[in-house]
N, C-alpha and C positions, 0 to 999 in steps of 0.2 A: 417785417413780420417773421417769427421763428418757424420755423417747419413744422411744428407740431400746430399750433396756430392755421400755418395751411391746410395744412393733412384734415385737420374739422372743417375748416372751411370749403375743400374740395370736396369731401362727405354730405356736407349739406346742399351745397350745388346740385350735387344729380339726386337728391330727395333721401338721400338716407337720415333715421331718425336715431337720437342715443336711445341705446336698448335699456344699459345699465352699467353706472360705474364700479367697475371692480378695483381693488387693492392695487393690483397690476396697470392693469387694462379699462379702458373703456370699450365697451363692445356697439359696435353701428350698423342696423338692422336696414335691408334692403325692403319695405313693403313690396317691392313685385316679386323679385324671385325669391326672397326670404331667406337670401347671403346674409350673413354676419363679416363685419370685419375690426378683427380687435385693431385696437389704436395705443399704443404704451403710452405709461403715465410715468415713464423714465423722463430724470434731468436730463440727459444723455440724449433724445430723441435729436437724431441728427437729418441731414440729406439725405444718407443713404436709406433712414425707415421711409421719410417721405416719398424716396423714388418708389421701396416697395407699396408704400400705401397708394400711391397712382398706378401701377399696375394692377391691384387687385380692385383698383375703380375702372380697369378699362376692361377685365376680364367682367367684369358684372356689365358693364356698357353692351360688351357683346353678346353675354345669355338675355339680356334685355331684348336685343334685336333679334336674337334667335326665336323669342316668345312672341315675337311680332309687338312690343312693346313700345 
């Protein structure tokens, strides 16, 4: 599976839903804390966005629990 492939799939895991596809970006909408997180729509979407896109799933992981969620 390509990383960009994961990176949706690890979004959909913890319930984020696509907001809206942009030119660019896809944008992925948290319904709890109502985080956005863009997702590129580069050929290019490598390892390295994937690591940052699981960081910004674990940074939402955690205001999740902070909301008692």
């Amino acid at each position: 599976m390509n990383p960009r492939k994961q990176a949706e799939a690890a979004l959909k895991e913890i319930g984020m839903t696509l907001f809206r596809k942009g030119a660019n970006h896809d944008l992925y909408l948290d319904p709890i804390t109502k985080e956005m997180i863009p997702l590129s729509r580069s050929s290019h979407f490598d390892d390295n966005d994937l690591k940052g896109t699981k960081r910004e799933i674990a940074l939402i992981i955690k205001k999740r629990k902070e909301m008692g969620q």
